[in-house]
Every structure is written in C-alpha cells, then in structure tokens.
N, C-alpha and C positions, 0 to 999 in steps of 0.2 A: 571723426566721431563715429563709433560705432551704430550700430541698431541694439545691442543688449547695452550700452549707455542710457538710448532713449529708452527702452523699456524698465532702463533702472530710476531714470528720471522720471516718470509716468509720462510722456511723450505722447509715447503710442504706448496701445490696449496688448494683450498677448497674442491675439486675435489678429490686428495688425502684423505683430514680428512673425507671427507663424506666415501668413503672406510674404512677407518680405524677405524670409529666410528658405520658404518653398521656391521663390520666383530669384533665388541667389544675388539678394538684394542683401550686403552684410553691410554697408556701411551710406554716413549722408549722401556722398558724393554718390555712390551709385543713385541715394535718390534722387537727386539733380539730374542727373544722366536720364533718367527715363521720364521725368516731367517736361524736361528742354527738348523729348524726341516726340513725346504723345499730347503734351499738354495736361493728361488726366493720369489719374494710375488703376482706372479701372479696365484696362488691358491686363491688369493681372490678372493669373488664375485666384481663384476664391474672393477678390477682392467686391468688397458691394459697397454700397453708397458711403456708409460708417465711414470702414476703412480707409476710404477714398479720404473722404473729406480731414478725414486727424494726418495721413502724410501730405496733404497740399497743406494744413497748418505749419506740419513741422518746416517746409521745405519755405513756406512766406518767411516763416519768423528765423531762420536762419538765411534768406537769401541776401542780407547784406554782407553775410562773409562770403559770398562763394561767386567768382569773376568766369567770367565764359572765357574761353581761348579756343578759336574753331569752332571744333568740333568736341574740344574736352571740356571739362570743367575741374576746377583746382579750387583748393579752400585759400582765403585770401592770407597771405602773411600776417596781417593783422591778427586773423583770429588762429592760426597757426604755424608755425616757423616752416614751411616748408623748402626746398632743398632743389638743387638743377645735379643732373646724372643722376639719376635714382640710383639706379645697380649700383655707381661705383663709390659712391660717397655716402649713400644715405644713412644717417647714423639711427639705432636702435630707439634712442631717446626721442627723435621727433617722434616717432608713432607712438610714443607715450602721451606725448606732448598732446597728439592728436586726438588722442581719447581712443587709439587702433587698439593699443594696449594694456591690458589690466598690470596692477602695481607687481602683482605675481608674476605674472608672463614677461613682462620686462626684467623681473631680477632672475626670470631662471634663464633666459636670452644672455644676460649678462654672465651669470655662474657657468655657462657654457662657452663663451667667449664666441658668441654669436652677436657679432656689432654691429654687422649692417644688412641690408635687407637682400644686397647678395651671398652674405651667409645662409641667411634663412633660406633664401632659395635654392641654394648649392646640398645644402642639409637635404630640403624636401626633396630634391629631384634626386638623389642615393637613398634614403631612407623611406620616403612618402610615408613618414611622421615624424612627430616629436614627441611623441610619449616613451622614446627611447633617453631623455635629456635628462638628466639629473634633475630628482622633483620637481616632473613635467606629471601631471593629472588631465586627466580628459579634458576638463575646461579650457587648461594652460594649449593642450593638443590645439583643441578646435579653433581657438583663437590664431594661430602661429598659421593653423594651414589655411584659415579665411584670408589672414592677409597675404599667405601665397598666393595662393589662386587668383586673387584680386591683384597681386603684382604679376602674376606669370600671362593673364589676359590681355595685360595694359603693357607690355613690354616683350618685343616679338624674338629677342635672344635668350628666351627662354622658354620652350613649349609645354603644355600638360602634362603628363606621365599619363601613359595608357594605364588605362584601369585593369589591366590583364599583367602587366609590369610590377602593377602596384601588389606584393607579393611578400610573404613574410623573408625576412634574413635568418640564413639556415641558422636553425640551433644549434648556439655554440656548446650548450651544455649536453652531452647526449642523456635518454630518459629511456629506460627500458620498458620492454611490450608492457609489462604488468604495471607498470606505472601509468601507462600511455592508458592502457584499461581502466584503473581507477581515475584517471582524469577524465576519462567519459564516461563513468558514472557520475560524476560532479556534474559535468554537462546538462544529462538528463536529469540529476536531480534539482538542478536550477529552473530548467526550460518548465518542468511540473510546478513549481512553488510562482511562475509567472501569470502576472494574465493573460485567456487565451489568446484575448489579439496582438499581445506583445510577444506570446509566444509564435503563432503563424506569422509575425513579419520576421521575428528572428530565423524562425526555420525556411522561410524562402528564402531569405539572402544566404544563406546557409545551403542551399539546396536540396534539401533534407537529410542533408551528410554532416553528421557529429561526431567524428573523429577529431582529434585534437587538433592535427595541422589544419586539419579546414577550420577549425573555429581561430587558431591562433592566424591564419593565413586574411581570412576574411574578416572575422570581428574585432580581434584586440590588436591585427598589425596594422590595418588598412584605413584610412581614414573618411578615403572618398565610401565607400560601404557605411561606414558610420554615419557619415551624413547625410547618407541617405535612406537609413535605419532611423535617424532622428526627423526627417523629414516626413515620413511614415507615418511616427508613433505621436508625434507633436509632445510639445513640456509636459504633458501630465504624465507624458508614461517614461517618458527618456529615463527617468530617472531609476525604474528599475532594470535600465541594460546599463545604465551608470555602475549601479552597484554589484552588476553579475559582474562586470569587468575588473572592478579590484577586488574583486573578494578572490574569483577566479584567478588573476595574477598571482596574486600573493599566494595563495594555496601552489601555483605551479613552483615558483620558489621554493617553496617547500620540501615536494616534488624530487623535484631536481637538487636539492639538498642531500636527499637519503635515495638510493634507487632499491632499496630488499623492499619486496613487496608487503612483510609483516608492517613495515613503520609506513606505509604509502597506506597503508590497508587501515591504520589505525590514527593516520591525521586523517584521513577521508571521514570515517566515525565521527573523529570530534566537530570535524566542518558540518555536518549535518546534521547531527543533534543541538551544537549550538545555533544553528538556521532554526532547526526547528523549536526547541525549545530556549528562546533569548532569555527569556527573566530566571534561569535553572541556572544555577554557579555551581561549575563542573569538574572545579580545581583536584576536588579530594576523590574526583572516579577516573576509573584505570580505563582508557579504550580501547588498550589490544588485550583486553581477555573477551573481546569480540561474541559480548550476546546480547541479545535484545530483552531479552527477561531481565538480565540483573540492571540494564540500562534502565529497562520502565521504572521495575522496583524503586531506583533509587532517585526517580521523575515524580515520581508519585509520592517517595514519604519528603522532599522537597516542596512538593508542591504547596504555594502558598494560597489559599481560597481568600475571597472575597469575604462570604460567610460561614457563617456555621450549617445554614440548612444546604449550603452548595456543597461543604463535606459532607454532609450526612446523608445528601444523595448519590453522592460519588464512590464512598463507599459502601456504602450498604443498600440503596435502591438497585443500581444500575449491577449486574451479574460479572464485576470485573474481578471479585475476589473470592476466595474456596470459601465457602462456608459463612460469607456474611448473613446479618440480620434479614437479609429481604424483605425491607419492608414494604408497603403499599403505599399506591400515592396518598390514600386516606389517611395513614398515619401521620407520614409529613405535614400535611396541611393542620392536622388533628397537634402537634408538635409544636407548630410554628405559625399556628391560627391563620393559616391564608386557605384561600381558596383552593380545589384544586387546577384552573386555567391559570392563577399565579403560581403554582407548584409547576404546572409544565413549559411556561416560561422560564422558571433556575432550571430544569431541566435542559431545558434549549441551549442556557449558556454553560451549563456545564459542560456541556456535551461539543460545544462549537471551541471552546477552551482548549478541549484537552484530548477528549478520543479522534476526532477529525484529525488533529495533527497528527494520530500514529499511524494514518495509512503511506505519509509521507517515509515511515520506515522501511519502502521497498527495498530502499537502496542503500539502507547499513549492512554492512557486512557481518556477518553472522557463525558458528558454526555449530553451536545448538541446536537451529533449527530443523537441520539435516540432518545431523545424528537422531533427533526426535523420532524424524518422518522415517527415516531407516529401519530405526527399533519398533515401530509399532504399526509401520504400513502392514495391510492385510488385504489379499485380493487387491490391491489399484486405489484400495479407499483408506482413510483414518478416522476410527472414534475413537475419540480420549475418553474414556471413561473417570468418575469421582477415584478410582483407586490407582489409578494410573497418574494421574494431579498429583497424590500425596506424594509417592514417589518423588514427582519430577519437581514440586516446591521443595524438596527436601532437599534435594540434591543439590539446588542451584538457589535453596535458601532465600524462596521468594511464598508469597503466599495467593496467587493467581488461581481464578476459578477454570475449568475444563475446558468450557465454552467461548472464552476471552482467550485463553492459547491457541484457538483453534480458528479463530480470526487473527490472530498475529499469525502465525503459521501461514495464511491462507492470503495473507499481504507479500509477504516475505520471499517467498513461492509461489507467485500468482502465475507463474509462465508453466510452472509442473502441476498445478494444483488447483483445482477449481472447489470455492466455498460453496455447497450445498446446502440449504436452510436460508431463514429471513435471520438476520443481526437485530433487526428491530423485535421482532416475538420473544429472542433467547438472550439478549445483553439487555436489552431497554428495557420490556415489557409493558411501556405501555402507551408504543404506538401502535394501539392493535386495530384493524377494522374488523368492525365486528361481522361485516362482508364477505370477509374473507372464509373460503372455506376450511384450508386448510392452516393452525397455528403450531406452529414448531417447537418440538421440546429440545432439540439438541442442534447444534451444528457437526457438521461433517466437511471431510476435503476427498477429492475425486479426484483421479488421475485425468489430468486434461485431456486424454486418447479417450478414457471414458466417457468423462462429461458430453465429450464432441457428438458421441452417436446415441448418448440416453437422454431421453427427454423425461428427466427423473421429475421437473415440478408436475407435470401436466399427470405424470403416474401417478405419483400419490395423492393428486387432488379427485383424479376420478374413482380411487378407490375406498376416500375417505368418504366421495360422494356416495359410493354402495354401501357403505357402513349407517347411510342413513335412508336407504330403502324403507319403505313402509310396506311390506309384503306380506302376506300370511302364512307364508312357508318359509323357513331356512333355504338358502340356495349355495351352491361353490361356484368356483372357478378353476378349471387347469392354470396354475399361476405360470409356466413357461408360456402357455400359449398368451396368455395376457401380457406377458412383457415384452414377447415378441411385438406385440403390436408400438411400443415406444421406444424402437431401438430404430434407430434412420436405416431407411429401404429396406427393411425387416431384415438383418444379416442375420442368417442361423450363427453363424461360425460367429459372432462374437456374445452368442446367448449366454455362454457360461461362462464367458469376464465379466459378464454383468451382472449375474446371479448373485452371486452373492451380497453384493452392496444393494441391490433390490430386495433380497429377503432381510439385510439389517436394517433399512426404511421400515418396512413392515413390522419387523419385531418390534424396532423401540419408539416410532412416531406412532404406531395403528394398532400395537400389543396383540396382535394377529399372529398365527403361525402357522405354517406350510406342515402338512400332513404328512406322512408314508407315501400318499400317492399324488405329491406335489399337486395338491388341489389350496382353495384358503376358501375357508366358510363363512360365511355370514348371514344372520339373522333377522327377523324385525326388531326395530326398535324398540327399546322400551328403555323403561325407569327404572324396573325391578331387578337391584343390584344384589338382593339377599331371597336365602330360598331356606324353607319349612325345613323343618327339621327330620320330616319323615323323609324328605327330598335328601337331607343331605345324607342321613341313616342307609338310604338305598345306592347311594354310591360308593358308599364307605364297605357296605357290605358284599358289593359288588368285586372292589376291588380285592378287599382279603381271600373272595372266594376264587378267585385268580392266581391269586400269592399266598396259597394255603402255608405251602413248603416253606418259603421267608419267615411269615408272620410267626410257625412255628419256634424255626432255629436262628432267625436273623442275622442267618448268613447271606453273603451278596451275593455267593454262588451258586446259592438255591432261587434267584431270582429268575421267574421265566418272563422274553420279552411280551410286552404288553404297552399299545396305547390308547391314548382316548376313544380311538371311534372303537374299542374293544368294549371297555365301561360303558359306551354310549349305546350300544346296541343292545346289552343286560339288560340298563335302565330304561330306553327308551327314551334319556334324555340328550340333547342336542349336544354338541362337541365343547362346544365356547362354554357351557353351563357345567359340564365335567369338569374342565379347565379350573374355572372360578372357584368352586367347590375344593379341587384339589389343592388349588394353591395359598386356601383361607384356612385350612383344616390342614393339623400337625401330627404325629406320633414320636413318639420317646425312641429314639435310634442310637447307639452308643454313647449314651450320656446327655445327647443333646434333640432341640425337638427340631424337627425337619416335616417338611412339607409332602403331604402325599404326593403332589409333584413330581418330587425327587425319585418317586419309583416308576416315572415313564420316561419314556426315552424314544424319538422318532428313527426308531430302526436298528439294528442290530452291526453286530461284530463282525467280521466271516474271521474264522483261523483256516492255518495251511491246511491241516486238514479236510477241510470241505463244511466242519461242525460251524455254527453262530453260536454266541451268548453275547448276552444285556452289554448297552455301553457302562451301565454300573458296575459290573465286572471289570471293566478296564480302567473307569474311573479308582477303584478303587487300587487297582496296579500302579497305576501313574502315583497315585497320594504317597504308594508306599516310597514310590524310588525314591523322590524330591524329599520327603521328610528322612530316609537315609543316606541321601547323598554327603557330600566331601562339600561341607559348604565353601572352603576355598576354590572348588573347582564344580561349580554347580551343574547338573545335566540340561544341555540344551535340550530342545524341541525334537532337533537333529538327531540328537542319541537317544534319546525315550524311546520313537519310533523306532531306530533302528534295534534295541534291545528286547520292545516287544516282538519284533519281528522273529527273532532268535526264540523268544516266549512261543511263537507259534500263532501270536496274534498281528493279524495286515491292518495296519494304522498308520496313516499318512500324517507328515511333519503336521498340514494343517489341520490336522483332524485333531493333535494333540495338543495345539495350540488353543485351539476354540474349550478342548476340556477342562485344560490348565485353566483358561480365562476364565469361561464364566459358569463353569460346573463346580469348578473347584478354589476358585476367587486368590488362586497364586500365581504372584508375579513373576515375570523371566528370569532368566540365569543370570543377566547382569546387574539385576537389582535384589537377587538372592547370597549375589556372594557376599564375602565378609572374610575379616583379617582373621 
C-alpha cells in the first residue's frame, strides 16, 4: 500500500504525505521500517507531534498484516499475495494487488509488455523514465519510478543510476535553430505565467539555462529532478509544473512536425494566446498573419463582460479606443446609480480581466510592430500622434486609441524600447494622486541607449515645478545647460541625442517652447488666461507693422523672418503672452483662417548662396511638391530635401520631416500613395 492510497483514504493529512514523501517514505512498509528502527517518526524532517501521532495510527491499525523477518519487514500473505525471487518472478499484478499500483499504471505496464518488476527495472535503468511508455502521464511516471527506486534500494543487483547519467535520449527527431528559438520562447512564456516561487525552483534546477535541451534534458526526461522539483514546491504548486510539462510536450510534437519557422512561429501565437486568453474561441482567426492589433481587435469585439457597466467602462472610460465617449467616473456612477468607490471597484475587475493579461503579449510574434517603430521613429523616440492612429486603424482595420498602441508597442519591444509617461494618467485616468506633481498627457517610447542615460521623469518634474514659481519677474533658462544636468555624468557628446526628445516633452506635456536662443521662459503664476482687448489690438498691430509687405500682397515671399521675443519687445509684453494671443487670434489666408502663429517661425532658412528666408517660404515649397507629385510614386522626405537642395535651399531630410508633420499636418509617402 502506498502513501497516496493513504492519503486517498484520509489516512494521513497532506501535511503528513508531504513528510513522508520529503523523507522518501512512498509506501506502508517503509513506514514499518522506520518505526521498528526509531520507535517514533519524529526523526523526521518537518515532522511535529500531529504528524507523528496519525502515522503511529496508521502503522497500529495496520500492524497485524505486516510480520518482521530480521531486519526486514514484509506485508503478510494474508493481507497480500506476496512473492519469493522478486527480480525474477515477480509479477506486475501483485503490486496491484498491493495497492503499489494505480489501475492506470498497471494497464499501461501491461500495454507495454512490462510483466515483472525486473522489466520495470531493466526499463528504468536505460531510460530513467517511463513517461516514454505508451499513455504513461506524470502520475503513471512517478508511480513506476517510486517503485523502482524502492526496488533498486532493497535489491543489491541493481544500483541507482547516477543522477548525471540520468540524461535525455538524443532526439530522434531533428528540430531546427529557429524552431529550437521558438521553443524557448514558450519556455519563458510559461516560466512568466508561474508563480514566482515555482518559478525560482524551476529555474534553479534548470540552472538558469532555458535552452530547450536543458529543459528537455532536466525537466521533462529526468525524473529523479522532478521529484525533487515536487519535493520543493509540495501539492499545491506541483500542479502548475504538471501542466507546463504537457502542454510543453505536446507543443514540442508539434514542433517537430513542421520544422519552417512561418508554421513554428504561428503555432507558438496560438499556444499563447489561447494560455492567455482561455474563454476566447479562436477557431475563425488566422495566426500566421502574425499581429498583435488585429489579434486584440478581435479579443475585444469577443470578449464577453460580466456587465453592461464593465462594457461601458471598457470601452469608453479607459483610453483604449480612438475617439471614444470619455466618459467620467461621475457619469458611470450617475448611469448606473453606484457610488463612485463601487465604480472603481468594476474598474479594478475590468482591468485585472483583460488589460493585465496583454502584457503577457511580449512573446507573440509580431511584424506590425516593427514596421510601425521603423516608419515613424524620430531621433531615438516615438509619438504616435491622433493622425498617425487614423492611418494605421485604417490599414490594419482596427479602431485603437494612439496612447494604447504605444503601450502595446512598448511591451512588445520592451528590450529596444523603453515606455516614457504613467499608463495610469493616459489609459485609466483615474488613478490619479492628486500628490503628484507631474500628470501625463501622452505616452511616449525611447530608445533604451536613451532612456539608459536620461533621467527624463526627474526633468520634467522639476520643470513643471518652475512652471509654478511664484515670482515677480519672468525668468529663463539656457535649456542645453539645463538638460545637461539629467543626462548621467553630464556627457556633452550625447546632448544632441537627447535634445530632441527633451524638447518634445516640453512641447507636448509643458506647451513651452525653446526660443532662437535656446533659452525656455517662464512666468508667475496666475489665473489670467484672457487679456483686454487694447492688449490684444497692440500685438496685432504690432505684428502687421513687421509684416507690412505680406499683409500688403499676401505673398509668402514677402514674409520677413520674425519671432516672439521680436513682438514682445514692441509690446512690452512677455513672450508666453505673445504666444497665447497669437494662437487664439486668426486672419483670412487663402481661403481659409489661420493663426497669427502661423507667421512665426524659430529661425530662418540659409540657401547656397549665403541669403536666409522664412521657414514659410519653404513650407510653402514642400506643400507645392507633395500636392504635385506622381501619387503612385510619392516624394519621400529623402527627395524633397535633396530637390530643395538643387532649389538652392539647405534642408535636412529631418528638417523636412518635422514640416511635413506638424506645420503642414501631411502624412508619409507610404501612406500617401494610391493605385
């Protein structure tokens, strides 16, 4: 009789079996063996009084079958048929008989033609397992090798197998590199979905080496490692290396079915999404068109809620889709007559449901992603902007907000990429502290080389800090010198990889902007977001008397260059108040109305000649080409610059990139072309 007999009979507590299974105690008769030598069984490790006292039970209320001989102990014929020459006679049915073996393990003993228990030993001492036997399962394994081991101790023509022997059997099937790759992404995408401490026992027996043959070598061929993995993790956790181990198998099957990395690269997809997503029926989606957008997409309009107010936070509170309702927690509640701490409770489970599981997307294979980061990296950084979304839901016919791609993105690529901004200010909204100094309006990704030597949170929190000066003066700052100071052991030489992603902070989180002379101004506080009319009259008049020639002929090329601190010093008014002014007040420009704004510009042109003119001059060059180009064959960035150049005007690919974007609000050449 076994110890999982007695534990199936309530016998002994589990608490007990785990002693008795720690202290390689598998069956009665070992328990006899160690009462008939100590008297007690609190020589065991873990063992305390409890446990003592339930196996001196078991061992009373079973000692009328069990006879002493020497030094051994044997169960009595009465209470089981036992057998003389074990090795050479003993048949598979007594340890049935005995209760050694499950009804399972005996018919697959049998279906193998494994009769006596010097098969079974002859088996384990070549193979050291039986999960190689025809519908042999873990269970059927650990049973077969307990009563090895228990036979190969008690019987001296047969010794243990070195645990260093104990070694996978070379694969017969061979599996190519790229297969052999995605099988250790499985790996790691399993080892992540564990808990931690099942994961640190797994990964010390493991050695910290997840290559395929170490895991097949050590975890799924070897058994003495497993039991001693289960000896570790005890019943409550075994169960999840139970199930890494067939899912694991059967995926390698697979595997080893198909070796082109497309069909390896696209069962690996569906292993992970259906891990991640169980209750999602996947039948009718393709997983080698390999993206993560059209995979959500079609998670999401699947997805089945609980309630109606767990949709209606899902999609329309939380910023996961372009242009929903937005609503407020107030309305919800207002909706759906709850409170708002019951309103942030459905929040909690929506959110623990369904967004938690997409960071487990590191490890879908993807090629979206990259194309993405490709086409619209800039300097080392990425903002997706609202028009850049519409594009890219178009294309791949998904309807995802800017700021929700740009955390998938930044999961996806977490090794190239680093997420800059809180996910809680810009997806939730509102887990906000109100503590907090600084609240995020966009998410961003950084090139990890980046991120590594900018300490971008601590910069923009101390200069949102200056933004709330209470001073009586307007003041600046050299903004190079200032960034210098948050770039690690102040390196000059990587100040201008950094510049730039430090002045798009400032643009779009602080609406601040660097001057002519790389200075950023800031103000006293105040409230006073509108100004008199004589105020605005004297800037307006200001400016025409600058732009006499324009206002005239309202030609671009009578535009002389002109910025703010030019009107600010007419006026006498502050720079930020020019600013405001110009960008709330419009004039009639070709048809349409445009921002006084639109006629400053921080800095001028040079051509080959040695002359400058306005970057509106050149804006207006660019608009022409791009609206006559060859829409089948659109002008890159590439060729613009290189055709101004010919023009006589020096304009760098990025220069004409940023004018395209956000002076002139048109898209690239690959989303300009057309059939």
């Amino acid at each position: 009789m076994t110890i999982d007999n007695l534990l199936d009979k309530k016998e002994i507590s589990v608490g007990t079996y785990n002693v008795c299974f720690h202290n390689e105690i598998f069956s009665l008769e070992d328990i006899c063996k160690v009462f008939q030598k100590h008297k007690t069984f609190k020589i065991l490790r873990n063992c305390g009084p409890k446990k003592n006292n339930e196996l001196i039970q078991v061992f009373e209320k079973y000692s009328s079958n069990i006879i002493t001989e020497g030094s051994t102990i044997k169960e009595n014929k009465a209470f089981s048929n036992t057998f003389a020459g074990v090795i050479d006679s003993s048949e598979i049915g007594s340890l049935f008989q005995e209760g050694r073996l499950s009804t399972r393990s005996y018919n697959v003993c049998k279906s193998n033609n494994l009769n006596s228990i010097k098969d079974l030993l002859q088996h384990y001492n070549k193979f050291s397992s039986f999960l190689n036997l025809e519908n042999s399962g873990n269970k059927t394994n650990f049973e077969l090798v307990a009563v090895a081991l228990h036979e190969i101790r008690n019987n001296p023509n047969f010794s243990l197998p070195n645990e260093k022997d104990c070694c996978v059997e070379e694969i017969k099937d061979k599996i190519s590199q790229e297969c052999k790759d995605v099988a250790q992404n499985i790996i790691l995408f399993e080892l992540d979905l564990l808990p931690e401490r099942s994961r640190k026992v797994i990964s010390h027996f493991l050695n910290k080496k997840l290559s395929l043959e170490n895991v097949e070598k050590v975890l799924l061929n070897n058994p003495i490692t497993y039991s001693k993995i289960k000896k570790s993790l005890g019943l409550s956790l075994i169960g999840d290396v139970d199930q890494f181990i067939t899912a694991f198998s059967n995926l390698l099957k697979d595997l080893r079915s198909s070796n082109d990395l497309q069909t390896a690269r696209s069962l690996s997809n569906s292993y992970i999404a259906q891990k991640i997503f169980p209750d999602i029926n996947f039948t009718t989606f393709n997983f080698s068109d390999f993206s993560i957008l059209r995979l959500l997409h079609f998670v999401f309009s699947e997805r089945k809620f609980e309630s109606a107010i767990q949709e209606d936070i899902f999609k329309n509170f939380l910023r996961v889709f372009f242009n929903n309702n937005k609503i407020s927690l107030e309305n919800i509640g207002n909706n759906y007559n709850l409170s708002l701490g019951e309103v942030r409770k459905e929040i909690k489970l929506v959110v623990k449901d369904t967004l938690v599981k997409i960071k487990h997307l590191s490890f879908y294979y993807d090629i979206d992603m990259l194309k993405i980061i490709l086409d619209e990296k800039q300097d080392g950084h990425l903002l997706i902007t609202d028009s850049i979304m519409e594009n890219i839901n178009c294309q791949f016919n998904t309807s995802f907000s800017s700021d929700f791609l740009t955390y998938i993105l930044s999961l996806n690529k977490e090794h190239s990429y680093k997420l800059v901004g809180a996910y809680e200010d810009v997806i939730l909204k509102y887990n906000t502290n109100k503590n907090k100094l600084h609240i995020w309006k966009k998410l961003y990704l950084l090139d990890t080389q980046l991120a590594n030597i900018f300490d971008w949170e601590n910069f923009i929190n101390d200069l949102k800090a200056r933004s709330f000066v209470r001073s009586g003066e307007e003041f600046s700052l050299n903004f190079k010198s200032f960034l210098l100071k948050y770039i690690h052991n102040s390196n000059g030489q990587k100040l201008n990889e950094t510049l730039p992603f430090a002045e798009k902070l400032v643009n779009v989180e602080l609406e601040k902007f660097i001057d002519i002379n790389n200075n950023i101004g800031f103000v006293k506080e105040t409230t006073r977001l509108t100004y008199s009319a004589a105020t605005v009259e004297s800037v307006i008049s200001a400016i025409k008397k600058v732009q006499n020639s324009f206002f005239e002929s309202y030609n671009l090329d009578d535009l002389v260059p002109m910025v703010y601190k030019d009107i600010a010093v007419i006026t006498g008014r502050d720079i930020s108040a020019i600013s405001r002014i110009c960008e709330r007040n419009f004039l009639l420009f070709e048809g349409r109305d445009v921002s006084y704004k639109f006629l400053f510009r921080d800095g001028t042109i040079k051509k080959t000649d040695g002359t400058r003119v306005t970057q509106i001059t050149v804006l207006d060059i660019i608009k022409n080409m791009i609206e006559n180009e060859n829409k089948q064959k659109p002008l890159t960035d590439d060729k613009i610059s290189l055709l101004l150049k010919e023009m006589g005007y020096i304009v760098a690919r990025r220069t004409v990139a940023k004018f395209r974007e956000e002076f002139l609000s048109i898209a690239k050449s690959n989303l300009r072309k057309s059939i």
